[in-house]
N, CA, C and O atoms as CSV, one atom per row, in Angstrom:
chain,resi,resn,atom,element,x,y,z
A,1,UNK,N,N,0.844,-1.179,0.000
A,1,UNK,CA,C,0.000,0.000,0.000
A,1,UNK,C,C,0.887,1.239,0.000
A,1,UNK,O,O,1.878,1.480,0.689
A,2,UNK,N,N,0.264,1.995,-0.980
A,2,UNK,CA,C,1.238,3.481,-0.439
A,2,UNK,C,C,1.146,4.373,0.288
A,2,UNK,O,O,0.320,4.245,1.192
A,3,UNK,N,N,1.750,5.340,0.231
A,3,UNK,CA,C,1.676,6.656,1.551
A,3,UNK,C,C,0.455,7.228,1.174
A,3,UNK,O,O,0.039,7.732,2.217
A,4,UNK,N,N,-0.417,7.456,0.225
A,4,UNK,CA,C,-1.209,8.499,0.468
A,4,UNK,C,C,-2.534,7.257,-0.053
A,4,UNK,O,O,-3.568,7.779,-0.469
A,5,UNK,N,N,-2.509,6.278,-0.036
A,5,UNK,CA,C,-3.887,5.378,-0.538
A,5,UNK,C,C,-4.629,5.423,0.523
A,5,UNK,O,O,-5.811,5.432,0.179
A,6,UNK,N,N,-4.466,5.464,1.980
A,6,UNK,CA,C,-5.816,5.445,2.875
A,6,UNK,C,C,-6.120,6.598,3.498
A,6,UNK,O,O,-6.687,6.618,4.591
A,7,UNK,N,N,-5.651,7.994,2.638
A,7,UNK,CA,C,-5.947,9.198,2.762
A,7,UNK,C,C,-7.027,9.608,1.435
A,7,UNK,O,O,-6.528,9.505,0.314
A,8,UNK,N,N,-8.650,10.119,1.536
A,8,UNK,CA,C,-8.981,10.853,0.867
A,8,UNK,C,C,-8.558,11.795,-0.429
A,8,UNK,O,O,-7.499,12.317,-0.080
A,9,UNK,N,N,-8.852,12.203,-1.607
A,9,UNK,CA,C,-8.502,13.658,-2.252
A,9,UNK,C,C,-9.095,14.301,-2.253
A,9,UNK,O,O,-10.275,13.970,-2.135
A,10,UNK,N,N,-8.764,15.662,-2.380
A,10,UNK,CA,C,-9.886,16.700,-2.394
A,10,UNK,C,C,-10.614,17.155,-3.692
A,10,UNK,O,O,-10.182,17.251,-4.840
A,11,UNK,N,N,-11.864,17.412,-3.166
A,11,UNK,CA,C,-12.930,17.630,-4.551
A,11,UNK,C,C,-13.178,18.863,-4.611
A,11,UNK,O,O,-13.386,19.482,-3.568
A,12,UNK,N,N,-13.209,19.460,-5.784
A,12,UNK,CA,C,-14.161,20.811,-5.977
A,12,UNK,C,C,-15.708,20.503,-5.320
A,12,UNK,O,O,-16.362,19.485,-5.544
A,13,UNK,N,N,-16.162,21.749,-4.373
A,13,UNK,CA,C,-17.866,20.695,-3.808
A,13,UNK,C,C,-17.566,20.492,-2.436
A,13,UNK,O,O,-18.295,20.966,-1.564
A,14,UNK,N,N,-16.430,19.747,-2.142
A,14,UNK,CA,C,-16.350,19.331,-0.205
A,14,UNK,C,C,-16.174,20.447,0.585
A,14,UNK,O,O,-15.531,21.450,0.277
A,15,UNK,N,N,-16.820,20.221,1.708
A,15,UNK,CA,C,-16.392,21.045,2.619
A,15,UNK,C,C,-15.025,20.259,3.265
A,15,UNK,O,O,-14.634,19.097,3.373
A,16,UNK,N,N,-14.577,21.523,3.602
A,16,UNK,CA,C,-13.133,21.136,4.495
A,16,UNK,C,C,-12.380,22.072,6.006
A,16,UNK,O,O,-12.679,23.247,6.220
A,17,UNK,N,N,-11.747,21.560,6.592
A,17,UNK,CA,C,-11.179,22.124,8.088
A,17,UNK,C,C,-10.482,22.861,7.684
A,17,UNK,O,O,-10.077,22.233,6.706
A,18,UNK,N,N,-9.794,24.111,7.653
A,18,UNK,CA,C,-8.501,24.621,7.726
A,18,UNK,C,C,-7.952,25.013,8.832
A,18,UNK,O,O,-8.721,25.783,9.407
A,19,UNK,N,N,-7.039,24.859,9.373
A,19,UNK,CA,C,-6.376,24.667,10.708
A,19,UNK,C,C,-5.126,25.510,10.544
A,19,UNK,O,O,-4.142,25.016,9.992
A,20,UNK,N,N,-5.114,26.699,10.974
A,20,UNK,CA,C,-3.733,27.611,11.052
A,20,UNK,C,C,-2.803,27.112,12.273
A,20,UNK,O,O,-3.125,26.479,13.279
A,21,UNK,N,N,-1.815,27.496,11.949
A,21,UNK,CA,C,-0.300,27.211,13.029
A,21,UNK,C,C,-1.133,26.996,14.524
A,21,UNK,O,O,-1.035,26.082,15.343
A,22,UNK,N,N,-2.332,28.719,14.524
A,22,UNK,CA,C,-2.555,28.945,16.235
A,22,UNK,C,C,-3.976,28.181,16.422
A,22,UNK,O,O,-4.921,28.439,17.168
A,23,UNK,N,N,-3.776,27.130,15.459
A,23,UNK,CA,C,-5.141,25.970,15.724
A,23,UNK,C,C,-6.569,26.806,15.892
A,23,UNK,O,O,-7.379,26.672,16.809
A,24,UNK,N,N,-6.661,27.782,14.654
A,24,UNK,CA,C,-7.940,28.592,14.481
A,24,UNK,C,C,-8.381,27.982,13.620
A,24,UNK,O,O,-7.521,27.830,12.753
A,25,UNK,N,N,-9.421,27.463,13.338
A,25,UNK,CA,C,-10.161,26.434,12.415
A,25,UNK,C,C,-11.133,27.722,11.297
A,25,UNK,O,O,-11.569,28.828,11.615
A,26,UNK,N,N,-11.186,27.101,10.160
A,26,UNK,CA,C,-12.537,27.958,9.581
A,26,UNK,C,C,-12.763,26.602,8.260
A,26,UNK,O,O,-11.927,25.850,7.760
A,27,UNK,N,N,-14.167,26.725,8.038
A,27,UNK,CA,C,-14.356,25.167,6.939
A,27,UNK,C,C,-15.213,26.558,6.268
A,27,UNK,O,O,-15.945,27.459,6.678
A,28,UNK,N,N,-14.625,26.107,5.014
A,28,UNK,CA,C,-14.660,26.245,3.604
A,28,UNK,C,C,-15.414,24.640,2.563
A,28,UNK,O,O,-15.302,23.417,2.639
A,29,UNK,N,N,-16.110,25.574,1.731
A,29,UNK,CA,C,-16.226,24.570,0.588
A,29,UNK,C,C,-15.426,25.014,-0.775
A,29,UNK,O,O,-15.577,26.032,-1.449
A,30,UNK,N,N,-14.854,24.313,-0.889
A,30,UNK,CA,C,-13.689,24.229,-2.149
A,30,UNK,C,C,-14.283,24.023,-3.619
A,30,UNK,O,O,-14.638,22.964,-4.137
A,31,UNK,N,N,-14.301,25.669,-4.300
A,31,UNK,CA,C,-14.657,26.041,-5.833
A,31,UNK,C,C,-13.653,26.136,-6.229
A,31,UNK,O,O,-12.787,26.618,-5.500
A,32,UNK,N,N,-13.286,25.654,-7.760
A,32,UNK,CA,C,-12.610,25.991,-8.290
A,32,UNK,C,C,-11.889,27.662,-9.217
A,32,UNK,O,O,-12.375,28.306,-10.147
A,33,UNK,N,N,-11.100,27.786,-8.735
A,33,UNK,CA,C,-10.625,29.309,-9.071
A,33,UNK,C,C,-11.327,30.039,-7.837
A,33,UNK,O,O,-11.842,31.079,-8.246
A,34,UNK,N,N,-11.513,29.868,-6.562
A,34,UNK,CA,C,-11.502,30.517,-5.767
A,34,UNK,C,C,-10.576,30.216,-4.580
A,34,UNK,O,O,-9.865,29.223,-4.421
A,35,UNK,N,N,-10.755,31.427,-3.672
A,35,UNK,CA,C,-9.975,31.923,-2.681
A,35,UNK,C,C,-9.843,32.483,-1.553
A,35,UNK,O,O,-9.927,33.709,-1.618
A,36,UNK,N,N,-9.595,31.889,-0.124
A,36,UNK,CA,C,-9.692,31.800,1.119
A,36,UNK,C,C,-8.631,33.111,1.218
A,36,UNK,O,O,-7.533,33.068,0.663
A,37,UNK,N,N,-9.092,34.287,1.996
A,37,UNK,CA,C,-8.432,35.250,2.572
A,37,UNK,C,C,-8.408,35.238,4.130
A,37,UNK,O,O,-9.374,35.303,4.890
A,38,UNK,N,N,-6.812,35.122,4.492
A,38,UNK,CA,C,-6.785,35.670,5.994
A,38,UNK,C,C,-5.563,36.678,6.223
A,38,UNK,O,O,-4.861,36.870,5.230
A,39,UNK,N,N,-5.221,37.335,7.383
A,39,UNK,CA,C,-4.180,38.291,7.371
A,39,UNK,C,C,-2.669,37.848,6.937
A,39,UNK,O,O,-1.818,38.623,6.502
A,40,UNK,N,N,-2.505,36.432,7.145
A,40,UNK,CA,C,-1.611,35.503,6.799
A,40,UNK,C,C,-1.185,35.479,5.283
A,40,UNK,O,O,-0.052,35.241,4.866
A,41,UNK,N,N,-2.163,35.733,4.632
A,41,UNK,CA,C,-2.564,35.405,2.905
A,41,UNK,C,C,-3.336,34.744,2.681
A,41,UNK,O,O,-4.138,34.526,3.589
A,42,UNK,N,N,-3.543,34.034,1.324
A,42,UNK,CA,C,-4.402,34.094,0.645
A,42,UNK,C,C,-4.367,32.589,0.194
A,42,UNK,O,O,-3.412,32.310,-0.531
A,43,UNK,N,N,-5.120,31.710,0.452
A,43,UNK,CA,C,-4.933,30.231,-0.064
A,43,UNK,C,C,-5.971,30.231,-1.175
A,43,UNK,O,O,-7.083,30.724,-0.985
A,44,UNK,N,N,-5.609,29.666,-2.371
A,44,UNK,CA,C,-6.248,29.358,-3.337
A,44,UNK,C,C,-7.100,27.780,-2.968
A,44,UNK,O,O,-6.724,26.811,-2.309
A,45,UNK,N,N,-8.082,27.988,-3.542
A,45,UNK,CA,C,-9.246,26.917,-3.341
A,45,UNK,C,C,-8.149,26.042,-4.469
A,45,UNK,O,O,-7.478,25.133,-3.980
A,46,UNK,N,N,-8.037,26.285,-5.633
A,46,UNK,CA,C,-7.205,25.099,-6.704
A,46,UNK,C,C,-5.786,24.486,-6.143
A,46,UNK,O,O,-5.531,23.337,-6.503
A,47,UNK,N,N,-5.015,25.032,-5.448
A,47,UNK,CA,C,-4.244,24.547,-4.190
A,47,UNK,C,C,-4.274,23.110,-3.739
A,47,UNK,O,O,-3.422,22.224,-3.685
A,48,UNK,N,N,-5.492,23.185,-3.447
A,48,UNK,CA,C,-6.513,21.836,-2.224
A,48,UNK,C,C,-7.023,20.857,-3.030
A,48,UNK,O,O,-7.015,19.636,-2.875
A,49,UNK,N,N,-7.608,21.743,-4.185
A,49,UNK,CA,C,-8.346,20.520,-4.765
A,49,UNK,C,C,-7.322,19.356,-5.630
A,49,UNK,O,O,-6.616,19.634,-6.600
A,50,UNK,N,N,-7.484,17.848,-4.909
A,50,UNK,CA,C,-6.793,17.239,-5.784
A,50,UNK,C,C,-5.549,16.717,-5.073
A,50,UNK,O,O,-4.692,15.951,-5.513
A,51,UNK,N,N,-5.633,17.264,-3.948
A,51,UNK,CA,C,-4.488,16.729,-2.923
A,51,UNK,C,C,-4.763,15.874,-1.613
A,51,UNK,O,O,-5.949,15.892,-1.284
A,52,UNK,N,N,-3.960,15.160,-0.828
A,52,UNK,CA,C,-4.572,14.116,-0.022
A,52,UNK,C,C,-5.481,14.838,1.353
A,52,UNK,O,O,-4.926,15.821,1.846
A,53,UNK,N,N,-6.279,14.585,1.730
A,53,UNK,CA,C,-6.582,15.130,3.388
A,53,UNK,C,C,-5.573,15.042,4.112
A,53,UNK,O,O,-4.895,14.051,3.841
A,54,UNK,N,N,-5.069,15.858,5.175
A,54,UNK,CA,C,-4.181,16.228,5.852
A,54,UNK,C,C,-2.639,16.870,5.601
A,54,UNK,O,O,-1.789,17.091,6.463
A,55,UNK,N,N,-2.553,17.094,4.168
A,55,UNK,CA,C,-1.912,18.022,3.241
A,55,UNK,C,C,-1.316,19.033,3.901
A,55,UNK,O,O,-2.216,19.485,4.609
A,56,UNK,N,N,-0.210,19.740,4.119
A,56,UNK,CA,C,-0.049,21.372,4.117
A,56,UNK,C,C,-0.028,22.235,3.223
A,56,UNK,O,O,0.414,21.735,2.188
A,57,UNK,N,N,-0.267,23.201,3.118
A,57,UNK,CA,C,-0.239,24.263,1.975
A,57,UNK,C,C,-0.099,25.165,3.157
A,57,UNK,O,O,-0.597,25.176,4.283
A,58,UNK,N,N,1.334,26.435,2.069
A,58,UNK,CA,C,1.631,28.057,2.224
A,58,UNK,C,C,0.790,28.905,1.746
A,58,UNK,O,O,0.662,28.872,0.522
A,59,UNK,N,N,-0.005,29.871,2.483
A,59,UNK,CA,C,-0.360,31.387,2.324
A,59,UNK,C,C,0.505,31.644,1.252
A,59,UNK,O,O,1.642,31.275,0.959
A,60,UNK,N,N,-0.793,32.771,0.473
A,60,UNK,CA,C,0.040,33.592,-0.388
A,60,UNK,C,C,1.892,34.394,0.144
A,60,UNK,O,O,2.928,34.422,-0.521
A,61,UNK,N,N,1.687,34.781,1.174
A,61,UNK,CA,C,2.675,35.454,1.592
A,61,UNK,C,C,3.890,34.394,2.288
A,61,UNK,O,O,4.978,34.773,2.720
A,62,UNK,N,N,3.512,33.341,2.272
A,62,UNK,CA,C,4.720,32.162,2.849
A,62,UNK,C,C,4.548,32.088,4.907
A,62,UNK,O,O,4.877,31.108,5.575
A,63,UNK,N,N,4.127,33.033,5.316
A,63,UNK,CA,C,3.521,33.337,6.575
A,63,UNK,C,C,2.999,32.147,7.290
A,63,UNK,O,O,3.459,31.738,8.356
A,64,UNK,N,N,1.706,31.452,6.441
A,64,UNK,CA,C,1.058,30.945,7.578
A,64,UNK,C,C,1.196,29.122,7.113
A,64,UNK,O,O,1.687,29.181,5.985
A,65,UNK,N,N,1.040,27.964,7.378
A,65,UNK,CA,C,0.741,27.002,7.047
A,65,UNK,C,C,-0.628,26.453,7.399
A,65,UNK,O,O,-1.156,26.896,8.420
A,66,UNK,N,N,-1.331,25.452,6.606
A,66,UNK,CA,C,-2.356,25.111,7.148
A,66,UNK,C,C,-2.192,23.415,6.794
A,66,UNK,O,O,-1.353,22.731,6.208
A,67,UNK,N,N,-3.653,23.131,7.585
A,67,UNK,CA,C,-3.478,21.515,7.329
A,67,UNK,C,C,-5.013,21.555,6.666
A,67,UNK,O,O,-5.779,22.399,7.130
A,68,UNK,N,N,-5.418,20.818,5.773
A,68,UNK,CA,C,-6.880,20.117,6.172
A,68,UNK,C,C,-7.528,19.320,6.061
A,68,UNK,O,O,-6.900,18.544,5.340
A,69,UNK,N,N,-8.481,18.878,6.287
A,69,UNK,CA,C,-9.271,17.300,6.243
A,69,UNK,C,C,-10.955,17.783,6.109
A,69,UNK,O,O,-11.286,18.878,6.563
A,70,UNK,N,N,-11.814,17.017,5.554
A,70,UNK,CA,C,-12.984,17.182,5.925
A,70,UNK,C,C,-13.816,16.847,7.323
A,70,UNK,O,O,-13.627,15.934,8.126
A,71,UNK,N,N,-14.635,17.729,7.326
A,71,UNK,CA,C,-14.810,18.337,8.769
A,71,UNK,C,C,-15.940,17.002,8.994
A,71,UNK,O,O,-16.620,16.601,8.049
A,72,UNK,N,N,-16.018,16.441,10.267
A,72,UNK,CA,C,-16.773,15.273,11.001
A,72,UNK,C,C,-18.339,15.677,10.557
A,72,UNK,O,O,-19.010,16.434,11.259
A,73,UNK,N,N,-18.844,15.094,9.326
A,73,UNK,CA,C,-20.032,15.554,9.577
A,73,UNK,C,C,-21.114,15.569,10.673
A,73,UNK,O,O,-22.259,15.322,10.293
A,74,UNK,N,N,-20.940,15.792,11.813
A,74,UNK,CA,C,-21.747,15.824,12.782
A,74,UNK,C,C,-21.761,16.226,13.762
A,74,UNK,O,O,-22.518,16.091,14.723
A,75,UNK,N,N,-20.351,17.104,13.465
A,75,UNK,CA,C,-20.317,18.863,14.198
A,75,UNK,C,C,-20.382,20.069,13.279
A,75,UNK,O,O,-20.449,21.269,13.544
A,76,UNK,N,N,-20.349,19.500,12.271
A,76,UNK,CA,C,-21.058,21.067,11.230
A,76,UNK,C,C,-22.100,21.073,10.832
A,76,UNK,O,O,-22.513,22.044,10.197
């Protein structure tokens, strides 16, 4: 089995967690050609889509990291 086969990908359509460094959460649903703004920068929705759950991705500005996964449906 490989490293990323019992991890999810991400879809244009899902909702998802984003989790900054200071463990501030905000869930997003992921369109294509769109874009998550925080003071950190700017994460592109096309970024995410297409990559495993629990992924990192850099802010526009290199500043912030995030992680994310889709959120437990049954706290959102």
């Amino acid at each position: 089995m490989g490293v990323h086969e019992d991890r999810s990908i991400l879809a244009a359509g899902e909702r998802v967690l984003l989790v900054d460094a200071k463990e501030r959460r905000y869930l997003i649903t992921l369109r294509t050609g769109a874009s998550f703004h925080t003071h950190v920068g700017i994460v592109d929705h096309d970024d995410l889509i297409g990559v495993p759950e629990g992924s990192t991705v850099l802010g526009s500005t290199g500043r912030g990291s995030w992680w994310y996964a889709p959120p437990c449906p049954t706290r959102c």
